[in-house]
C-alpha positions as CSV (number, residue, x, y, z in Angstrom):
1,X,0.0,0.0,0.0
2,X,3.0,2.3,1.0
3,X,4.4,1.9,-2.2
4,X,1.5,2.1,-4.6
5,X,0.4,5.3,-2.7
6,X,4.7,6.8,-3.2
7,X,3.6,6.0,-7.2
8,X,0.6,7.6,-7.1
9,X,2.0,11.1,-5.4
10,X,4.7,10.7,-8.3
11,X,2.0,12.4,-10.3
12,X,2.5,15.5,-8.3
13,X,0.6,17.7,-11.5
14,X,-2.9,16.3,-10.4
15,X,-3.5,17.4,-6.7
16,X,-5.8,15.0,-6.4
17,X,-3.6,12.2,-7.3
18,X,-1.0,13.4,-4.7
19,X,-3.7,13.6,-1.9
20,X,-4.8,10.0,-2.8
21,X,-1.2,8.8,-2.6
22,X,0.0,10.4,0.6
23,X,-3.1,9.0,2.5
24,X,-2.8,5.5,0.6
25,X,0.6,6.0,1.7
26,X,-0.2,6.7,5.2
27,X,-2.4,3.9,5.8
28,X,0.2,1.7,4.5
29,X,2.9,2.8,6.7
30,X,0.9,2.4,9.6
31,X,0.0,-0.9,9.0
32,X,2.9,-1.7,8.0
33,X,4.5,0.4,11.4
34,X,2.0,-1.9,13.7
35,X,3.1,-5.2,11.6
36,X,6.7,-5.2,12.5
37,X,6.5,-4.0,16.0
38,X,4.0,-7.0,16.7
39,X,6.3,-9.0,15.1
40,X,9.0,-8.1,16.5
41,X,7.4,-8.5,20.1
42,X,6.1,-12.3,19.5
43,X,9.1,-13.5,18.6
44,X,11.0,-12.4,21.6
45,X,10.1,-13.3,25.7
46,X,8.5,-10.5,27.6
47,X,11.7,-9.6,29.2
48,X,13.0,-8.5,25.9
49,X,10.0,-6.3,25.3
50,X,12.6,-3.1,25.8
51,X,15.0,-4.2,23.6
52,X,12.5,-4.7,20.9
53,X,11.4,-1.3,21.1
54,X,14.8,0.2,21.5
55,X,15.7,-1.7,18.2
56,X,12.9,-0.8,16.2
57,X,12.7,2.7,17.3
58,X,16.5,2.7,16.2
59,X,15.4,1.3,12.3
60,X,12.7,3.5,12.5
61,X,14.5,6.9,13.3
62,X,17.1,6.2,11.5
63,X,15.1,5.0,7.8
64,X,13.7,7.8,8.4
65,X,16.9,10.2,8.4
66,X,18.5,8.1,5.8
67,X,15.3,8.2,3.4
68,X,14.6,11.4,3.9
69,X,18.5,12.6,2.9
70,X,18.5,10.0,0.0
71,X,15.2,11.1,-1.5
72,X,16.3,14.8,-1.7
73,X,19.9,14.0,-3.0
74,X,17.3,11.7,-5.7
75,X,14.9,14.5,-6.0
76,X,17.6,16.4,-6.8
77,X,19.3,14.8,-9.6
78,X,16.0,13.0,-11.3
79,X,13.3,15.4,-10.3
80,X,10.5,15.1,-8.3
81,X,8.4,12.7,-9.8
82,X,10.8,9.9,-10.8
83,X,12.5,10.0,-7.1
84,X,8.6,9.2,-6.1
85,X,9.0,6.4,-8.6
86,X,12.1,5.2,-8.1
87,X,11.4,5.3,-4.2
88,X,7.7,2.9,-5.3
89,X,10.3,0.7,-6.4
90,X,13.1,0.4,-4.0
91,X,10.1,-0.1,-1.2
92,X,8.6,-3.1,-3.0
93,X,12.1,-4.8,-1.9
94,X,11.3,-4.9,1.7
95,X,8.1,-7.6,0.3
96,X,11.3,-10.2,-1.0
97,X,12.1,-11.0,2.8
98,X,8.4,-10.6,4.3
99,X,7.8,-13.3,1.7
100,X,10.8,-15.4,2.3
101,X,10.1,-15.1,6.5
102,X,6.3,-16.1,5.7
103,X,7.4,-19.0,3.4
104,X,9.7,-20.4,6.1
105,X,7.2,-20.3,9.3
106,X,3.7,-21.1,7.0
107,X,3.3,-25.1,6.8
């Protein structure tokens, strides 16, 4: 959802199209925010319940900073609308090992 909603704001010349995408975006995120977190959480024992959430608040701060850097220096070179694209792409990698995890612990 995350990524289809980055494609659709890559057509930043219809304001509708970029309103759709950054809510289909949003609601992507979040789901995809609360996924890993509860993940995260039953694979580990209570005790390591901090741990958890000092690690994923780590990943999460930080993909943030380095995303954020690496889609202007994009934005920059390519233009607005294919960093949006190219970033559509590059986020539909992060489904190869959510596929791969499911594939191992599904019967």
């Amino acid at each position: 959802m995350s990524a289809a909603g980055v494609l659709l704001t890559a057509l930043i010349r219809m304001p509708v199209a970029a309103l759709a995408g950054v809510a289909l975006f949003g609601a992507g995120f979040g789901i995809a925010q609360n996924a890993t977190l509860t993940l995260m959480y039953a694979r580990v024992s209570t005790a390591s319940y901090g741990t958890v959430s000092a690690l994923w608040n780590l990943a999460y701060d930080g993909g943030m900073g380095v995303g954020a850097v690496g889609f202007g220096v994009l934005a920059d070179r390519t233009g607005y609308s294919s960093a949006f694209v190219l970033t559509a792409a590059l986020m539909l990698v992060a489904v190869v090992p959510a596929v791969r995890d499911r594939a191992t612990r599904c019967p």
